[in-house]
Backbone as CSV, one residue per row, in Angstrom:
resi,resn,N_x,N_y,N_z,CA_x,CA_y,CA_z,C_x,C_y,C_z
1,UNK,5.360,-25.784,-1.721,6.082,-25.104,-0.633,5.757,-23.622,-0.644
2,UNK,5.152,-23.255,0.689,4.863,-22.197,0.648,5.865,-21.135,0.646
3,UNK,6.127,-19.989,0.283,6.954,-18.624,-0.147,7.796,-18.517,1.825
4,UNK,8.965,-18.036,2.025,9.104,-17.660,3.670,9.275,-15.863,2.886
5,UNK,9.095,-15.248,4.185,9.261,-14.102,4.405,8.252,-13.138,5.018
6,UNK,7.954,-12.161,4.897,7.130,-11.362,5.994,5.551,-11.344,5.206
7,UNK,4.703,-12.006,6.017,2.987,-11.762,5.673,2.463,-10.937,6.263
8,UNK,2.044,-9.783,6.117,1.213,-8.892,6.471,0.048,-8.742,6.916
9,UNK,-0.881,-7.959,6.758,-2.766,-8.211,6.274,-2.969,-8.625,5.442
10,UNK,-3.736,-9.535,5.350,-4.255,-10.220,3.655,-6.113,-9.986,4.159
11,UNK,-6.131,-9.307,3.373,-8.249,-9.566,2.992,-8.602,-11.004,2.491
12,UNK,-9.745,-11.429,3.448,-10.201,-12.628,3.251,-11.225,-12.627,2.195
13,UNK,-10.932,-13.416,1.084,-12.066,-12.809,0.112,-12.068,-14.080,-0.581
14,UNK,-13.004,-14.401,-1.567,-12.887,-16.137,-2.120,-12.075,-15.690,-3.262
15,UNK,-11.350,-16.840,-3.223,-9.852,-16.786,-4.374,-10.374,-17.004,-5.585
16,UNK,-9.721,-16.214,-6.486,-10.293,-15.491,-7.806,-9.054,-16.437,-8.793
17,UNK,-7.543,-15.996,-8.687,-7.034,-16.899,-8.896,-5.638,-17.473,-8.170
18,UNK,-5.227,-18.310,-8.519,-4.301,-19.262,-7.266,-2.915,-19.484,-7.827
19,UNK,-1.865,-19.566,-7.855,-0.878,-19.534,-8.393,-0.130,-20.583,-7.077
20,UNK,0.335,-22.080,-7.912,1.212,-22.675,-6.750,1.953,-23.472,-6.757
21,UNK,3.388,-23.056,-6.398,4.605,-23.774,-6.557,5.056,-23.359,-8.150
22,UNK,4.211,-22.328,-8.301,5.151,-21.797,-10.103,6.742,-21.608,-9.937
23,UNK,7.782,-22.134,-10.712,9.327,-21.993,-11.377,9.348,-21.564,-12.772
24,UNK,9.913,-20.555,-13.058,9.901,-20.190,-14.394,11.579,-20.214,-14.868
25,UNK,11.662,-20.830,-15.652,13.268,-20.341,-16.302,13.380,-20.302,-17.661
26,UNK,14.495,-19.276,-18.440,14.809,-18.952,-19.461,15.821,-20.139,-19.647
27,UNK,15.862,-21.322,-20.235,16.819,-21.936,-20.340,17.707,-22.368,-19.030
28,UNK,18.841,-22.241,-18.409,19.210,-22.234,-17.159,19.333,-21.256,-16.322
29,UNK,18.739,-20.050,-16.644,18.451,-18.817,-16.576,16.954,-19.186,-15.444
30,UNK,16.944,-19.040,-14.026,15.953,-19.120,-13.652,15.166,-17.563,-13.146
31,UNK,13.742,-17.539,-13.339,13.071,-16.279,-13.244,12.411,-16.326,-11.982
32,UNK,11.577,-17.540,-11.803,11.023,-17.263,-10.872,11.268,-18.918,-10.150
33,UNK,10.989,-18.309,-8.755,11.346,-19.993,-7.874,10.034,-20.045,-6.823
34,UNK,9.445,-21.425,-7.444,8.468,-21.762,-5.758,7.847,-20.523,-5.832
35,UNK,6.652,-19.852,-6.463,6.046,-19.092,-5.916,4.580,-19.212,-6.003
36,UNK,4.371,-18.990,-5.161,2.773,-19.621,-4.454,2.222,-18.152,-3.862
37,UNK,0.763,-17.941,-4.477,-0.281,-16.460,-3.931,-1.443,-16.744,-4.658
38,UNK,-2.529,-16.075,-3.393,-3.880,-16.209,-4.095,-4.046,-14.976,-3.944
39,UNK,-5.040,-14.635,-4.830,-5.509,-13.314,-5.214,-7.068,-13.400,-5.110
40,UNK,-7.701,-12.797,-4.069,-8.698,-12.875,-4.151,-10.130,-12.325,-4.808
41,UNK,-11.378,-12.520,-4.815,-12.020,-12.036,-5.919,-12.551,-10.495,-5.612
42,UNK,-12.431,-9.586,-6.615,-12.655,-8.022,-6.191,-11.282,-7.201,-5.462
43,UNK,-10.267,-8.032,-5.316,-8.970,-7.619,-4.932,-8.449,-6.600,-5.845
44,UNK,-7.692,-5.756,-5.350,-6.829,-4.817,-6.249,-5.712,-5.731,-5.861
45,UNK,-4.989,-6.383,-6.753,-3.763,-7.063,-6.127,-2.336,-6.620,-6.822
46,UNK,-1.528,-6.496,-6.100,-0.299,-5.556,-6.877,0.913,-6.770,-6.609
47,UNK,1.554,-6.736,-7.933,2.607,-7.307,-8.494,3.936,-6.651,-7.818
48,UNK,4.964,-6.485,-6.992,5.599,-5.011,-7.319,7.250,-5.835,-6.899
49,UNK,8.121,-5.074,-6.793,9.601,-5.603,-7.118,10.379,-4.457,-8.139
50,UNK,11.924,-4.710,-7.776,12.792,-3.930,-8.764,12.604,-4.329,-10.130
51,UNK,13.118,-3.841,-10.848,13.471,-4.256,-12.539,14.165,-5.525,-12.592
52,UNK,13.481,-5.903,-13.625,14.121,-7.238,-13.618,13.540,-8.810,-12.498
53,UNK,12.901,-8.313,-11.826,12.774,-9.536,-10.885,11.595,-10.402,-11.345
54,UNK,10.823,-10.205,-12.104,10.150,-11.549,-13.003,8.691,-10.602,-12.863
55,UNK,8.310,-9.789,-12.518,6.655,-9.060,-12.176,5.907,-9.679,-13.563
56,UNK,6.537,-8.923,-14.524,5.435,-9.018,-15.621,5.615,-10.721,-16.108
57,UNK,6.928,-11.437,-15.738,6.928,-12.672,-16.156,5.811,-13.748,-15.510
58,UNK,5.853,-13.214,-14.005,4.610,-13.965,-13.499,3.320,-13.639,-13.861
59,UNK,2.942,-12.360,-14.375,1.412,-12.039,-14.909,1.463,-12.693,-16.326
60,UNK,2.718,-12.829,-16.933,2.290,-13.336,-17.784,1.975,-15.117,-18.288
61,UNK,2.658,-15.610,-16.904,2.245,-16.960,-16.243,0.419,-17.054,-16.434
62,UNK,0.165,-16.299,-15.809,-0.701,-16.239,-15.356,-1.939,-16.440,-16.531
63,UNK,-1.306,-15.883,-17.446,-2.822,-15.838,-18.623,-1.956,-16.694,-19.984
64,UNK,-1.128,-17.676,-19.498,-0.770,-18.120,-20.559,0.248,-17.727,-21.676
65,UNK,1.190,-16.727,-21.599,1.669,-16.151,-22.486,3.204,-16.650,-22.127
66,UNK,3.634,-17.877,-21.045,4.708,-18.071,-20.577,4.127,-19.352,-19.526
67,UNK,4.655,-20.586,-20.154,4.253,-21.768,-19.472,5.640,-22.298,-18.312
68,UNK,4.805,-22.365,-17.213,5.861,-22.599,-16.353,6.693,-24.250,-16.191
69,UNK,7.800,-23.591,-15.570,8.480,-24.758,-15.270,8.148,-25.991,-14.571
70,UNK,7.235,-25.537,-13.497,6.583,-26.013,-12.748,5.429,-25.642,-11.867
71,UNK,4.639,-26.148,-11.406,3.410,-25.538,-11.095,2.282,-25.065,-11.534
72,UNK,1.026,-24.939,-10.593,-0.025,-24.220,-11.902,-0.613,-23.171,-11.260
73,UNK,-1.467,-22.627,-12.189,-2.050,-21.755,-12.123,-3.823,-22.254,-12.705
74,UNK,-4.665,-21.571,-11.008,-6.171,-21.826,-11.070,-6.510,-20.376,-11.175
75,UNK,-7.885,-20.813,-12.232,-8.511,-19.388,-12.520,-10.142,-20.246,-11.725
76,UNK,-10.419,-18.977,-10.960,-11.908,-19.995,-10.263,-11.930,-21.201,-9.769
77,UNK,-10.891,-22.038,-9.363,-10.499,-23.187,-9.055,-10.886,-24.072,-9.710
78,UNK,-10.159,-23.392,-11.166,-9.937,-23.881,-12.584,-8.562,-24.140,-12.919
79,UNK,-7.927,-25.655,-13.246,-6.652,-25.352,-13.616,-6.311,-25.009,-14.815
80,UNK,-5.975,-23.786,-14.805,-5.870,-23.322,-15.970,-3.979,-23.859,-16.663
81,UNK,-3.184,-24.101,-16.200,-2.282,-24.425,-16.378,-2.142,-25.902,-17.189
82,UNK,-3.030,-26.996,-16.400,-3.444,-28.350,-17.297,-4.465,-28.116,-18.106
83,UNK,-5.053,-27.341,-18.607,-6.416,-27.308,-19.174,-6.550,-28.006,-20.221
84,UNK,-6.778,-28.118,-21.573,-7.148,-28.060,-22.712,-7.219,-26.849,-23.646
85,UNK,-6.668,-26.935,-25.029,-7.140,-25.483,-25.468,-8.299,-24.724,-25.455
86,UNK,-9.498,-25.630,-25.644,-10.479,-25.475,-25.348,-11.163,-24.358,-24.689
87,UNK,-10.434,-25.477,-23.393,-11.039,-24.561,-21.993,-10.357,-23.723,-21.433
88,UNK,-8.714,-23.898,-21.889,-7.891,-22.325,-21.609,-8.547,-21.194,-22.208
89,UNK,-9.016,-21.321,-23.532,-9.770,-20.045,-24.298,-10.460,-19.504,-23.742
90,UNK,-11.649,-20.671,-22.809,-12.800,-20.206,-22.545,-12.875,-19.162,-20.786
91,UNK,-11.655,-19.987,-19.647,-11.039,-19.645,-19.226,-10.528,-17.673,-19.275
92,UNK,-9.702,-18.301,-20.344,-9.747,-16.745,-21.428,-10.185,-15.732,-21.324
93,UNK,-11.362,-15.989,-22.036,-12.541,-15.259,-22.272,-13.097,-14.305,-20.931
94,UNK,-12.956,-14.545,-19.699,-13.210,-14.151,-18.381,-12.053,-12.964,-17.945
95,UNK,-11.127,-12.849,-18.627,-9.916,-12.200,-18.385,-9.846,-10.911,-19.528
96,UNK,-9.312,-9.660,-19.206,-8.733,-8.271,-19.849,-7.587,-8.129,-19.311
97,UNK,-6.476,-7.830,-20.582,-4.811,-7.666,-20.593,-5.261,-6.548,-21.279
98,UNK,-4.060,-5.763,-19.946,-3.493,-4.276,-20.542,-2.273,-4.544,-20.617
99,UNK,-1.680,-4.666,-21.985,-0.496,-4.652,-22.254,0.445,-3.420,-21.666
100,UNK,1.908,-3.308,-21.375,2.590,-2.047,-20.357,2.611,-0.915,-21.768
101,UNK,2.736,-0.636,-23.237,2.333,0.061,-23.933,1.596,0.587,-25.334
102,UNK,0.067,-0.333,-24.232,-1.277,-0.278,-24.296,-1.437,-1.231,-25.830
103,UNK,-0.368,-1.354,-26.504,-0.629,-2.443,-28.073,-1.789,-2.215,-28.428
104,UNK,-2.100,-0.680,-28.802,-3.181,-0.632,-30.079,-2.653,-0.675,-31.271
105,UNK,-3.334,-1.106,-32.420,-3.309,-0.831,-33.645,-3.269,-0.048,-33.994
106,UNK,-2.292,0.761,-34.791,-1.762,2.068,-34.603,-2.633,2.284,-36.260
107,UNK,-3.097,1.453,-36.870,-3.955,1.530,-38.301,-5.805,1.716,-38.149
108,UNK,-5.947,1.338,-36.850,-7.643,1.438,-36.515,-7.929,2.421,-35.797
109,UNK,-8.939,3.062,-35.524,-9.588,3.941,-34.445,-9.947,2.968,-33.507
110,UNK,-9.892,3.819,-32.712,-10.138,3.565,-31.194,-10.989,2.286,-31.272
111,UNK,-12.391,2.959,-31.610,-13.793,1.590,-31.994,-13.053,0.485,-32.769
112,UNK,-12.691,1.188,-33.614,-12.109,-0.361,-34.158,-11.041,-1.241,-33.370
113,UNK,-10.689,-1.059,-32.792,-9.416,-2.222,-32.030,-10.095,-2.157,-31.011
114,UNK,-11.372,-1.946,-30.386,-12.138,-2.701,-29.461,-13.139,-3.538,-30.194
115,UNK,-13.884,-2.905,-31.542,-14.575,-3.645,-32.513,-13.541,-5.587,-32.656
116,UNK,-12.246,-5.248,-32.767,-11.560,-6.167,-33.108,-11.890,-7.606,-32.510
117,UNK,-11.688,-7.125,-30.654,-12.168,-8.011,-29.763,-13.848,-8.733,-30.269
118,UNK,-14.480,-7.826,-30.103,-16.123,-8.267,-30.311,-16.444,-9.155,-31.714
119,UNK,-15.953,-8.482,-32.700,-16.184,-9.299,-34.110,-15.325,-10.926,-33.724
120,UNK,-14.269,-11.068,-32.974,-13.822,-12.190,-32.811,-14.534,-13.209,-32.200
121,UNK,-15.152,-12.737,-30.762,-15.541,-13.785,-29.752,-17.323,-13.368,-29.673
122,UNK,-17.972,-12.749,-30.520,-19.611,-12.885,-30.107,-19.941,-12.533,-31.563
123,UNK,-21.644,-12.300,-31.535,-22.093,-12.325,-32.882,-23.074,-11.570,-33.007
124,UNK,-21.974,-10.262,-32.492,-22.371,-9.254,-32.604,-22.712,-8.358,-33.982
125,UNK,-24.193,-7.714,-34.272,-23.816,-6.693,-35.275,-22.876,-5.948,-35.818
126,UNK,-22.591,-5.395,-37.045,-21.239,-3.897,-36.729,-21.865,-2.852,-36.049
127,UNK,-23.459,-2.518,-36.156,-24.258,-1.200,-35.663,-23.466,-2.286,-33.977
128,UNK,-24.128,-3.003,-33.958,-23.935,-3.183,-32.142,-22.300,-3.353,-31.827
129,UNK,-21.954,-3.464,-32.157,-20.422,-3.174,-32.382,-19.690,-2.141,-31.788
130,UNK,-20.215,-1.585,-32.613,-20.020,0.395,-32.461,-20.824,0.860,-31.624
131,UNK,-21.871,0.254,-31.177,-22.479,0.902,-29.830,-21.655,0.314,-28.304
132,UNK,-21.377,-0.793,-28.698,-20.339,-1.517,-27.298,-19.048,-0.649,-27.292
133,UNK,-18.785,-0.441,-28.506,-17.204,-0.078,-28.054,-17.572,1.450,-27.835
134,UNK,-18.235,2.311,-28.078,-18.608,3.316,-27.992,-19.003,3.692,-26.140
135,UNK,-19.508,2.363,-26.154,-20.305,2.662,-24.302,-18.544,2.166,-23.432
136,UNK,-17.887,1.436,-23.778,-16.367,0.773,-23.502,-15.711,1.820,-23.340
137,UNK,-15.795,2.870,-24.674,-14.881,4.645,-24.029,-15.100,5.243,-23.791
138,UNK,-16.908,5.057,-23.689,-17.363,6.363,-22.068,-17.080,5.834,-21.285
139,UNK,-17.047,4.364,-20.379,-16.813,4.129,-19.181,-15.165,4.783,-18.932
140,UNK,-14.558,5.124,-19.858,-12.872,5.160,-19.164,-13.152,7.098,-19.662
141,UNK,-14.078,7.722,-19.897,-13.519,8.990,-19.943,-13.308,8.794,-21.793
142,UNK,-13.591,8.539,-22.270,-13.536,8.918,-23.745,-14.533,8.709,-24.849
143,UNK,-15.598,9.454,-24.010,-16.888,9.456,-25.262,-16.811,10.403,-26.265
144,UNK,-16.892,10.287,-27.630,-16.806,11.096,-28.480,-15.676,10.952,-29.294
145,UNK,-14.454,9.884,-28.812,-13.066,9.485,-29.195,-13.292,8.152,-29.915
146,UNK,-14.455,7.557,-30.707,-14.759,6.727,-31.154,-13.489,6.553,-32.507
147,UNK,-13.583,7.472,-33.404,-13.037,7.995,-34.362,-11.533,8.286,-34.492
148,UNK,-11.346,8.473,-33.476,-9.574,9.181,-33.157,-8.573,7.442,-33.343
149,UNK,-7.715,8.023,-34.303,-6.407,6.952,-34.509,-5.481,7.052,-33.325
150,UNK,-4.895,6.237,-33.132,-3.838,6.119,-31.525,-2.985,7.085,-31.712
151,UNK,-2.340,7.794,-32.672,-1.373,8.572,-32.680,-1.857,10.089,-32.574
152,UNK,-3.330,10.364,-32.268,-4.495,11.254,-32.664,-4.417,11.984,-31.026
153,UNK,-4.345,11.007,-29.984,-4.879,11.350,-28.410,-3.263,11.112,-27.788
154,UNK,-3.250,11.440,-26.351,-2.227,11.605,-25.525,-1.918,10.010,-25.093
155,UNK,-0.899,9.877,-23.902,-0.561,8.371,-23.641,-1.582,8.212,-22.935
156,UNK,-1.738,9.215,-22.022,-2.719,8.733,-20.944,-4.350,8.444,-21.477
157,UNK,-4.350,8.840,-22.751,-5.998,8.167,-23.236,-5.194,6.845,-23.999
158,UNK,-3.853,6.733,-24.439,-3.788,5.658,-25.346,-4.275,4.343,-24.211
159,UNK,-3.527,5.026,-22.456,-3.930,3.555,-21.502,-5.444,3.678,-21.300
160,UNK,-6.104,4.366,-21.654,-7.299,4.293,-20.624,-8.186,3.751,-22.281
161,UNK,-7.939,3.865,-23.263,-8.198,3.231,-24.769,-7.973,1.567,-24.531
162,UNK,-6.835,1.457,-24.382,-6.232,-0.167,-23.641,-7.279,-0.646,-22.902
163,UNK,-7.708,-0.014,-21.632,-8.465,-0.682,-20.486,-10.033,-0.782,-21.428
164,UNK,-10.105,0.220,-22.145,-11.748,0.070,-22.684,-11.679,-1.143,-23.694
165,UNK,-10.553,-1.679,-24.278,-10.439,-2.792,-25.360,-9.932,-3.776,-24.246
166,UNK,-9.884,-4.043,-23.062,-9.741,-5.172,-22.089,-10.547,-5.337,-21.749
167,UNK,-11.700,-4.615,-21.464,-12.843,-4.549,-21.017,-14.198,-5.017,-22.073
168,UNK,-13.597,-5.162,-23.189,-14.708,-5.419,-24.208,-15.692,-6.541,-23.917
169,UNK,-15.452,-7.481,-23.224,-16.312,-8.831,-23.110,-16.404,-8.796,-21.810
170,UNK,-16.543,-8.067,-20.895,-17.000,-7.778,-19.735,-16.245,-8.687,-18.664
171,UNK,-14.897,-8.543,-18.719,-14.150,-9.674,-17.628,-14.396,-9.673,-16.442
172,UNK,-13.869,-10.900,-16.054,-14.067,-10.853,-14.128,-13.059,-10.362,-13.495
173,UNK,-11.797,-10.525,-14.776,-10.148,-10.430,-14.229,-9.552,-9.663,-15.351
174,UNK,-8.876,-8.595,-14.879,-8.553,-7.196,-15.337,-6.953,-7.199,-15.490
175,UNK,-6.015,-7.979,-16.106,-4.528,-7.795,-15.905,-3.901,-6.271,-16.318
176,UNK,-3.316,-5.728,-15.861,-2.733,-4.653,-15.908,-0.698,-4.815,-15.750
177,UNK,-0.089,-4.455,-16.862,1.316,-4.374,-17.164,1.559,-2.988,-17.055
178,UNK,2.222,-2.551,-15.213,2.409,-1.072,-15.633,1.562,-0.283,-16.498
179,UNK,0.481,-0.450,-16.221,-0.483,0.942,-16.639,-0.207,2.192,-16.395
180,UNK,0.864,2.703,-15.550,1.181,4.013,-15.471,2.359,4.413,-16.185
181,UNK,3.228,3.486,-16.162,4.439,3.810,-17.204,4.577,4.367,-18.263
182,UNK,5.596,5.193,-17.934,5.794,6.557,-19.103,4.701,7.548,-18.779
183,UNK,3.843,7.795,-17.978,2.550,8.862,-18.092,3.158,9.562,-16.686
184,UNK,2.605,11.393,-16.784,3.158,12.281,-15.713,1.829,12.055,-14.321
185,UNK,2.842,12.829,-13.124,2.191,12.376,-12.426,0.601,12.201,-12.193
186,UNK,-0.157,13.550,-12.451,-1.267,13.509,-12.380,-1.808,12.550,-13.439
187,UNK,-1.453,12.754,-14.663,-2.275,11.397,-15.437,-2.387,10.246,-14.700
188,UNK,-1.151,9.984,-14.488,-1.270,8.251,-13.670,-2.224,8.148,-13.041
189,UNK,-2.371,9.623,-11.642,-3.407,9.550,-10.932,-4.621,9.242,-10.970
190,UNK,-5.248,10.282,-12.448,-6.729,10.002,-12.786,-6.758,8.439,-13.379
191,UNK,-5.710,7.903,-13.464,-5.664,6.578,-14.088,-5.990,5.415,-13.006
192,UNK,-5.276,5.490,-11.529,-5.615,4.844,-10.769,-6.769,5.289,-10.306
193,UNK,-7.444,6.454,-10.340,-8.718,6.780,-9.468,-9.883,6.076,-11.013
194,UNK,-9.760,6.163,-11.983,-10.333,5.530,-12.984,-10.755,3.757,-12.578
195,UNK,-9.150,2.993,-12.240,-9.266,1.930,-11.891,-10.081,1.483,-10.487
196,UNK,-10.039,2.031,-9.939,-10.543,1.735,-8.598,-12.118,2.397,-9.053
197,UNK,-12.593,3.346,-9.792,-14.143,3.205,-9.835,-14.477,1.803,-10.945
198,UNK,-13.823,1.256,-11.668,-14.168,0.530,-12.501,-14.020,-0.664,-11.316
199,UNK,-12.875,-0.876,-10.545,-13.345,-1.956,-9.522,-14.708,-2.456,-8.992
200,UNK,-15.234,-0.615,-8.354,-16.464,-0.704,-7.844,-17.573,-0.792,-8.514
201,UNK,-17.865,-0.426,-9.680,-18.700,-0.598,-10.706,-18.857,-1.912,-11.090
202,UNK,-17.802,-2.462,-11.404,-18.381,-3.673,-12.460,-17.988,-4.893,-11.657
203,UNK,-16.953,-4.844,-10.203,-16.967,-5.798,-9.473,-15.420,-6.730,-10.177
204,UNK,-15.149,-5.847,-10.596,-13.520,-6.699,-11.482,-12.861,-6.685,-10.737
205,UNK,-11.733,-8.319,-10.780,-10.591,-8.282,-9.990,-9.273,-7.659,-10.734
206,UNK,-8.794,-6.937,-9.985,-7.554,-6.484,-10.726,-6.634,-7.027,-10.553
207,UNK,-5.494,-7.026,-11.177,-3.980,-7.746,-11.007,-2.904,-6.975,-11.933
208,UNK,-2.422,-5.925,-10.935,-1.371,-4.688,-11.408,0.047,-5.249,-11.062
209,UNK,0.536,-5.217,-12.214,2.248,-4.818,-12.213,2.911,-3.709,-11.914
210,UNK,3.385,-3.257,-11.702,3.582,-1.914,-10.671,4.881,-1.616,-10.416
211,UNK,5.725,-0.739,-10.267,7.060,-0.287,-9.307,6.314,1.012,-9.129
212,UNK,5.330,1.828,-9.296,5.558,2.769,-9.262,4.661,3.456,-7.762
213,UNK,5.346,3.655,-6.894,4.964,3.668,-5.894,3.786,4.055,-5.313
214,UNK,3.750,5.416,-5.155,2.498,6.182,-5.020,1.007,5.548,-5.656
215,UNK,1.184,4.575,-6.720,0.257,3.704,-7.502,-0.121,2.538,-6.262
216,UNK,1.259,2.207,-6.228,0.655,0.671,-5.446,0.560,1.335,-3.875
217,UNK,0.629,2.167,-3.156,0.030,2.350,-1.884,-1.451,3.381,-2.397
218,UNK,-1.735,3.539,-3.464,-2.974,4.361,-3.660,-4.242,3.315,-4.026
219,UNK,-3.755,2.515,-4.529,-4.935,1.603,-5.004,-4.537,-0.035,-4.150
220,UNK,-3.639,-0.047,-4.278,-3.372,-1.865,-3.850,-3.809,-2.863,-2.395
221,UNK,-5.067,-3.383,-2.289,-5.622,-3.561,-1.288,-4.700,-4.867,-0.788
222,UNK,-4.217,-5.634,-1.411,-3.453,-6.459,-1.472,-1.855,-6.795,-2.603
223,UNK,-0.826,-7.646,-1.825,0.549,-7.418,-2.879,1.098,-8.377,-2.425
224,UNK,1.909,-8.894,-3.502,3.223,-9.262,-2.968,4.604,-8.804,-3.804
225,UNK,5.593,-8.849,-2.782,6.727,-8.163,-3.304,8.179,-9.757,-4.242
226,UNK,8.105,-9.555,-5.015,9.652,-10.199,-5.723,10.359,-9.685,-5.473
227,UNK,11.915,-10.660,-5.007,12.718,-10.658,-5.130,13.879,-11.023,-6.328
228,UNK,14.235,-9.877,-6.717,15.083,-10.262,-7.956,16.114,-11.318,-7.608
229,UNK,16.741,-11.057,-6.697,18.127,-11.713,-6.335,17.462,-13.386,-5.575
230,UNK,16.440,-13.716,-5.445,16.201,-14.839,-4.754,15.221,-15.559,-5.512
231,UNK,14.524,-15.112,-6.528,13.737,-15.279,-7.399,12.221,-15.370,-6.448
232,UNK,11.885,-15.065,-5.701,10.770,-15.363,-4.485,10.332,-14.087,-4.428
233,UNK,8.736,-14.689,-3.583,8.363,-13.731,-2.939,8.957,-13.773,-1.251
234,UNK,9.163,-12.050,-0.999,9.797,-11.709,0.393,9.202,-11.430,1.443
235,UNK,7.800,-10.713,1.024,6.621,-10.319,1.988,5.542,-10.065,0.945
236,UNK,4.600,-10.100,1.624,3.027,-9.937,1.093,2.319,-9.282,2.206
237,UNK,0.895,-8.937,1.483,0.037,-8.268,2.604,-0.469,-6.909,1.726
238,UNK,-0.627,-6.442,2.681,-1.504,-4.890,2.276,-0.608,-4.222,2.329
239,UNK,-0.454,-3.327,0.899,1.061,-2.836,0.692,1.202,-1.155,1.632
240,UNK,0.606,-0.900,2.288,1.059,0.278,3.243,1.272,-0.558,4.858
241,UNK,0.479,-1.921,5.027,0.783,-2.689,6.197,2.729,-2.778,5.928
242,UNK,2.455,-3.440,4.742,4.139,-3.420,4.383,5.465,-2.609,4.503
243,UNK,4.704,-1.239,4.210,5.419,-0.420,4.257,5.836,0.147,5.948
244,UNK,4.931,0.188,6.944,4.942,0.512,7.622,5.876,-0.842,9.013
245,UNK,5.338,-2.437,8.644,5.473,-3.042,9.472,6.243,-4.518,8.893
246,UNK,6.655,-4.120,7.782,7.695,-5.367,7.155,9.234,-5.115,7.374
247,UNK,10.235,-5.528,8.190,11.689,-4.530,8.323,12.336,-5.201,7.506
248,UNK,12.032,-6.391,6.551,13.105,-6.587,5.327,13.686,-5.462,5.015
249,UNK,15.388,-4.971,5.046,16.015,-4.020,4.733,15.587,-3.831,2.756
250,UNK,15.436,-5.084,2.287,15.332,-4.879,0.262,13.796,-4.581,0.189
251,UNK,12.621,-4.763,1.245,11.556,-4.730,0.671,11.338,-2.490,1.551
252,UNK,11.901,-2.659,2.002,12.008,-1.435,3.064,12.508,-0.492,1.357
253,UNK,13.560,-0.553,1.038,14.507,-0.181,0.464,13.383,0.351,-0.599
254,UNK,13.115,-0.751,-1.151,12.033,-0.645,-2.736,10.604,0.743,-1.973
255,UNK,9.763,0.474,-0.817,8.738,0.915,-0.597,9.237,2.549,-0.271
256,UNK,10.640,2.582,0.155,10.951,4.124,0.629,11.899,4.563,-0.698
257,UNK,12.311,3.847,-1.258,12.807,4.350,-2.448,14.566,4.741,-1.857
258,UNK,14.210,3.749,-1.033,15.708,4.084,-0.599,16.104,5.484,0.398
259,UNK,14.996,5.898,1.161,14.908,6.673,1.996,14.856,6.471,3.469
260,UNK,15.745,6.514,4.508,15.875,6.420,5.539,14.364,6.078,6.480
261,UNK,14.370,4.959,7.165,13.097,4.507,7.507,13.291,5.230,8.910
262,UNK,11.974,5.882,9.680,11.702,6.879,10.912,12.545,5.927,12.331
263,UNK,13.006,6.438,12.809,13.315,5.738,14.072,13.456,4.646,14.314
264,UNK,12.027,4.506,14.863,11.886,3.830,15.225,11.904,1.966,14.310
265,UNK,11.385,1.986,12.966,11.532,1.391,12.630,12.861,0.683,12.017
266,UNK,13.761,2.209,11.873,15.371,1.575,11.701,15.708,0.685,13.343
267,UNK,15.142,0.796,13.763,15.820,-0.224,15.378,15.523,-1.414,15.123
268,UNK,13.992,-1.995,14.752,13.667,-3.263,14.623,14.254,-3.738,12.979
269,UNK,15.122,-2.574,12.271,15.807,-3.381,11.124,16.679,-3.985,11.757
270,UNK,17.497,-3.436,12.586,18.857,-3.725,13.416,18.923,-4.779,14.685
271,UNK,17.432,-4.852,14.710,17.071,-5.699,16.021,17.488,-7.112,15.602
């Protein structure tokens, strides 16, 4: 059953991954209900909703870290939800998680907790090792930070450290948990303008968790919004289409921050 509420613009793009008819619950505690979205491939796709309404619970649907109640989830029109361990791994393997605060090893340098990834899944040298993870923190802005312990650099290199150790095995699919959280404004910024050249560069699909506004109308080519109180999605689309042409009063509410919508559009709330 497909999601009701307001659809927007959606970019037609071949679906990267598929999420359908997912229910998630904590015991009788339900998180998420019936929710069905494709995300297509090379999409910036944004997660977004109040606190609490399941965002990071569904990304984390998504890669396995929270098996649903019902429904599955296709990676490549792969079910990754029935798979095998096997082929969930391998599955896997195609995917980079940025945890929301960045989970480095607060005992390794930088190289090393991207080294971590590589010594696990290829058979790789340590010299080639240290040259991957080395080329991993020039792409994000941190060449020369090979050496530096996490408690050594600021937050905003600890996330952009994160994205270079998600990035270690060259994914197709880029998960992101609030990557801006806790960081001031301009950091965030160079953080989303970071993400969006790594889009164009390497051709990665992204999939951001998000409240934070100015983020998801700066980068988010595609979204859908949760509802805490209904457990659903309310509208989808291109999150400034949204902003501009969705009159849900809760999805209105979240995109203006609770700021009086122009005229004209308070009429067609009331309409």
């Amino acid at each position: 059953m497909q999601d009701a509420g307001f659809v927007g613009r959606i970019p037609e793009r071949e679906p990267h991954v598929e999420v359908r008819g997912l229910s998630l619950a904590y015991g009788k505690r339900v998180i998420l209900r019936d929710v069905t979205l494709t995300i297509g491939r090379g999409d910036v796709f944004v997660i977004m909703g109040g606190s609490g309404s399941g965002k990071s619970t569904l990304l984390r649907s998504m890669i396995g870290l929270r098996e649903p109640s019902s429904g599955e989830v296709l990676h490549a029109g792969l079910n990754f939800t029935t798979a095998h361990r096997a082929e969930r791994a391998r599955l896997l393997r195609r995917c980079g998680v940025l945890y929301q605060r960045g989970a480095l090893w607060s005992t390794l340098s930088l190289a090393e907790n991207i080294g971590l990834v590589l010594r696990e899944y290829t058979q790789l040298s340590r010299a080639e090792i240290r040259e991957v993870a080395a080329f991993k923190l020039a792409l994000v802005g941190l060449a020369g930070f090979e050496d530096r312990m996490p408690n050594e650099i600021s937050g905003g290199m600890q996330k952009r450290a994160g994205i270079a150790r998600a990035m270690a095995l060259d994914p197709e699919i880029l998960f992101l948990d609030e990557p801006s959280a806790g960081l001031d404004p301009l950091t965030a910024r160079r953080l989303d303008d970071l993400l969006l050249v790594l889009r164009a560069s390497l051709k990665t699909t992204l999939v951001v968790v998000t409240h934070d506004l100015e983020s998801l109308l700066s980068i988010g080519d595609n979204s859908v919004f949760i509802d805490g109180t209904t457990q659903s999605i309310l509208a989808r689309g291109e999150p400034r289409d949204l902003l501009e042409n969705c009159h849900d009063p809760r999805v209105q509410a979240f995109l203006r921050r609770g700021e009086p919508a122009p005229a004209s559009d308070a009429a067609e709330v009331l309409r």
